[in-house]
C-alpha positions as CSV (number, residue, x, y, z in Angstrom):
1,X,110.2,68.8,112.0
2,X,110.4,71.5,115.0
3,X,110.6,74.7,114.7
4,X,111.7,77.8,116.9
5,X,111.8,81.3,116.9
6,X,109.7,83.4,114.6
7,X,108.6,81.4,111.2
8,X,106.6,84.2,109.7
9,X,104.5,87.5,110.3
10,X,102.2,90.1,108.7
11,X,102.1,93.7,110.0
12,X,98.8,95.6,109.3
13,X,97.1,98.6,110.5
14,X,93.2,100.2,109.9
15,X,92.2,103.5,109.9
16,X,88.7,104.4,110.0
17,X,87.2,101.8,107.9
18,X,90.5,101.4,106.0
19,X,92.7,98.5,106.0
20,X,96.6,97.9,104.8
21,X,99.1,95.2,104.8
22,X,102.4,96.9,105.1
23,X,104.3,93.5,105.1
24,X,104.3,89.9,104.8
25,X,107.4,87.9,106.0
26,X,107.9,83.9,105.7
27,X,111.1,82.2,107.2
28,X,112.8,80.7,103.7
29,X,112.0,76.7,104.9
30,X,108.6,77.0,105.6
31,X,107.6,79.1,102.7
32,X,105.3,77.7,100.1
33,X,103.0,75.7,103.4
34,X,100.4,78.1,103.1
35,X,101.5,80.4,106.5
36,X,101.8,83.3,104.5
37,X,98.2,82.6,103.2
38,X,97.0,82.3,106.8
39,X,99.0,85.2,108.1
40,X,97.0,87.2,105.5
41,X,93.6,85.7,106.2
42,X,94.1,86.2,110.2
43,X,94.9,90.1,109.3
44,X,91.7,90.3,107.2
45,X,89.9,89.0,109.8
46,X,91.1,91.0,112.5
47,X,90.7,94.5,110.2
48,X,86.6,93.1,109.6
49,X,86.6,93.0,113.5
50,X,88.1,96.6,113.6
51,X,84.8,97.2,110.9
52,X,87.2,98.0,107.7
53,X,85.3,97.6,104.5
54,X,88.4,97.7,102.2
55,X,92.1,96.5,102.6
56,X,95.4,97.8,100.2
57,X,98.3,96.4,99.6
58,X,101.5,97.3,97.7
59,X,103.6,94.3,96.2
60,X,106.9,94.7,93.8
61,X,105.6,93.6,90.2
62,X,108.8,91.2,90.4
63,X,106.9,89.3,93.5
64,X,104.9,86.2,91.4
65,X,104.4,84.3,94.2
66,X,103.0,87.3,96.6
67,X,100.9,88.4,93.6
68,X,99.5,84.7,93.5
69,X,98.3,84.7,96.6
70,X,96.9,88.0,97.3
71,X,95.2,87.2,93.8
72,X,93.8,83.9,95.4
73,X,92.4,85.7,98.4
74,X,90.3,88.5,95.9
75,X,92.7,91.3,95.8
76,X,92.7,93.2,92.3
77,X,94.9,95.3,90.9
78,X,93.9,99.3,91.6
79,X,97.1,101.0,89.8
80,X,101.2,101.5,89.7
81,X,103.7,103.0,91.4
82,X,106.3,103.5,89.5
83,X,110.0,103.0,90.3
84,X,108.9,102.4,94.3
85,X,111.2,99.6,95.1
86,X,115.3,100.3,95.4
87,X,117.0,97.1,93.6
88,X,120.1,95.9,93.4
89,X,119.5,96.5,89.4
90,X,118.0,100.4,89.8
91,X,113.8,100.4,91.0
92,X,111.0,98.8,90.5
93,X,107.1,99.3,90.1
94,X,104.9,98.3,92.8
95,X,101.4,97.3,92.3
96,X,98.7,98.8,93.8
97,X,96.3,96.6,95.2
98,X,93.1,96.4,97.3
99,X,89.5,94.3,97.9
100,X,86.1,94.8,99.9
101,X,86.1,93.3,102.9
């Protein structure tokens, strides 16, 4: 099937030798393909190039598919954040997450 316009994308910064994904966006139809997996891997790789040794991540507790994959790809769990995440429902934890790069 073809597709047009913008199917998915990760935004990611370093500092120093200090990675983080700040988001991770896959259009609804194309999700579960694996582009979020290599939107991920691609920033990785581009924070190694930019000499980070260590990338974090925050991801609602809520988020079983986001955890699944950024459990797949060596990310561990580091700590909380309690009641980050406005719901419809009231707030959420976020999980802190992180791994060496």
């Amino acid at each position: 099937a073809e597709h047009s316009g913008v199917q998915g994308f990760v935004l990611f910064g370093t500092v120093l030798d200090e990675g983080s994904i700040n988001t991770v966006a896959v259009s609804p139809e194309r999700q579960g393909r694996g582009l979020g997996r290599a939107l991920v891997r691609a920033a990785l790789a581009l924070m190694r190039e930019e000499d980070a040794r260590r990338c974090l991540l925050e991801v609602r507790v809520s988020n079983v598919a986001a955890l699944g994959l950024y459990e797949s790809l060596g990310f561990v769990e580091d700590g909380r954040r309690a009641n980050y995440y406005r719901t419809e429902s009231g707030r959420e934890d976020a999980l802190l997450m992180s791994m060496p790069l």
